[in-house]
C-alpha positions as CSV (number, residue, x, y, z in Angstrom):
1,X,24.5,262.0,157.6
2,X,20.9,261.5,155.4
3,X,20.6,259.3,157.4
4,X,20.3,262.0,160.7
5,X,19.0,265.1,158.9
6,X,15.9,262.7,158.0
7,X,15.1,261.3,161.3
8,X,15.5,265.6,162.7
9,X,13.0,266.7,160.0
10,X,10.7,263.6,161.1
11,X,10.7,264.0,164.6
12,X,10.2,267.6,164.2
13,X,7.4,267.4,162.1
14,X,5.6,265.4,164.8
15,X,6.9,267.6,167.7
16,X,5.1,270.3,165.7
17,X,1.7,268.2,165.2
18,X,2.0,266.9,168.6
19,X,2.9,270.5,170.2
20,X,1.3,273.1,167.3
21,X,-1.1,276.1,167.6
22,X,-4.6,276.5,166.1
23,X,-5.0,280.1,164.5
24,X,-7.9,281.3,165.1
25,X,-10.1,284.1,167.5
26,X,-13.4,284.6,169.2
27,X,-15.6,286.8,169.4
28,X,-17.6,288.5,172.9
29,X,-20.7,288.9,172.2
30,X,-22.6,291.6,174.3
31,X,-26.7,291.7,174.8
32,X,-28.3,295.3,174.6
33,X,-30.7,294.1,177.2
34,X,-29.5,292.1,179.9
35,X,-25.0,293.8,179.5
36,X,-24.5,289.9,179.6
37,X,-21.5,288.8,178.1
38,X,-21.1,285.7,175.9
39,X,-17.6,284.4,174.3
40,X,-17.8,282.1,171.1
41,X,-14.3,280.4,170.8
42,X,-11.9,279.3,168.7
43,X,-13.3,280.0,165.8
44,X,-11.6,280.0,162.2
45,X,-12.9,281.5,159.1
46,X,-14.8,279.3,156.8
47,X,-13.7,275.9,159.0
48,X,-17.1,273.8,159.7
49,X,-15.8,271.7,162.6
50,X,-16.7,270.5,166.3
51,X,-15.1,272.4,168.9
52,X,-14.6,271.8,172.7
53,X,-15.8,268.2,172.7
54,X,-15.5,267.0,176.1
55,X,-17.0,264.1,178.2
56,X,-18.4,264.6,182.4
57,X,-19.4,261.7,183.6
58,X,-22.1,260.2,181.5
59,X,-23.0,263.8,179.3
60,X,-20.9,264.6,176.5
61,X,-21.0,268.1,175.3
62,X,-19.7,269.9,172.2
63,X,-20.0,272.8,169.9
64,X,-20.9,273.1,166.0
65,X,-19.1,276.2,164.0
66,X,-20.9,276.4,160.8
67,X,-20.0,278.8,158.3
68,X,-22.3,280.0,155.3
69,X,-21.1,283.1,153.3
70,X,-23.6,285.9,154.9
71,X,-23.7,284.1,158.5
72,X,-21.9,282.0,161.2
73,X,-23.9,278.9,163.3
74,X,-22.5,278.3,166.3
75,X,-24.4,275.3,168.2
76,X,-23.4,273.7,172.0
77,X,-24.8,270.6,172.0
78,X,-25.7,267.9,174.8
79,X,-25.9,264.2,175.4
80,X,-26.3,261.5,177.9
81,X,-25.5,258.3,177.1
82,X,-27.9,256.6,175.9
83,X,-30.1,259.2,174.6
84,X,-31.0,258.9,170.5
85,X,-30.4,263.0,169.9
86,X,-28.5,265.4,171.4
87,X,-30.3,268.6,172.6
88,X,-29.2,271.8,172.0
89,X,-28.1,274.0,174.6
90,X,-28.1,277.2,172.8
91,X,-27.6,278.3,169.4
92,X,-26.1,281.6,168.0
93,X,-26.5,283.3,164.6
94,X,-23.6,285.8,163.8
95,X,-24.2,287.8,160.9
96,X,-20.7,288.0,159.2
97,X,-20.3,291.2,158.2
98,X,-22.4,293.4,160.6
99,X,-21.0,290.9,163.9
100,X,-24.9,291.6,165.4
101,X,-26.1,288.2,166.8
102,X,-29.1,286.4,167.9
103,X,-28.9,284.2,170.9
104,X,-31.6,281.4,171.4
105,X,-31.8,279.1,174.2
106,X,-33.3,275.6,174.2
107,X,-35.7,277.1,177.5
108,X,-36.3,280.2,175.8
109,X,-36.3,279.5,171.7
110,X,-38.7,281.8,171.3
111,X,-37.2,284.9,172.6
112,X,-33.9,285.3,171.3
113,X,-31.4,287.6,172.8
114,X,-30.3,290.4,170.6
115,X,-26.2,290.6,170.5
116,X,-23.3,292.6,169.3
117,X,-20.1,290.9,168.5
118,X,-16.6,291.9,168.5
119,X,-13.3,289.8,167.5
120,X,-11.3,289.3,170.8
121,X,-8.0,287.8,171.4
122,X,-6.3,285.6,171.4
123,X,-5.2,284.6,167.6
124,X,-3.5,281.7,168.8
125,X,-3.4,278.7,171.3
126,X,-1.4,276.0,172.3
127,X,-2.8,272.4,171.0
């Protein structure tokens, strides 16, 4: 009977890594200027990590979260094989307690794109 209720709580603890949810939001981000819309996603509080890594072809892309205590870095990133650096695609600086933003593109780094944020559903999402 141990025996049993140990293999259960095993297998359900890898059912739940294997099948879990992230917590977690985003925020839409609006410009003043342009009414353009930009989503940053999943983001958690305080969690430094690499988000929506994926591969096309021979160009990976990804994203940085990067949390400070005033502000939060959000980077997309690019790279084809076999190039030394990524580039960045665009960068976003959210200040943390107002949610106003500053959008810079790798065409335009110069000009950055004034935004305000707001948290948006959903708080969860199936791994």
């Amino acid at each position: 009977m141990i025996q049993r209720t140990l293999t259960l709580l095993i297998w359900l603890m890898l059912a739940h890594a294997a099948m879990g949810r992230d917590t977690g939001y985003a925020l839409e981000c609006l410009s003043s200027d342009t009414g353009d819309v930009h989503l940053l996603s999943f983001l958690e509080d305080d969690v430094n990590k690499t988000a929506r890594h994926l591969q096309i072809g021979d160009v990976e892309y990804w994203d940085q979260h990067t949390w400070t205590p005033d502000v939060l870095t959000v980077t997309s990133n690019r790279q084809a094989r076999g190039d030394a650096q990524p580039s960045v695609v665009f960068s976003v600086n959210v200040n943390r307690a107002t949610l106003r933003a500053s959008l810079v593109t790798g065409a335009d780094a110069e000009a950055p794109t004034v935004l305000q944020c707001q948290r948006w559903s959903p708080r969860t999402r199936n791994k």
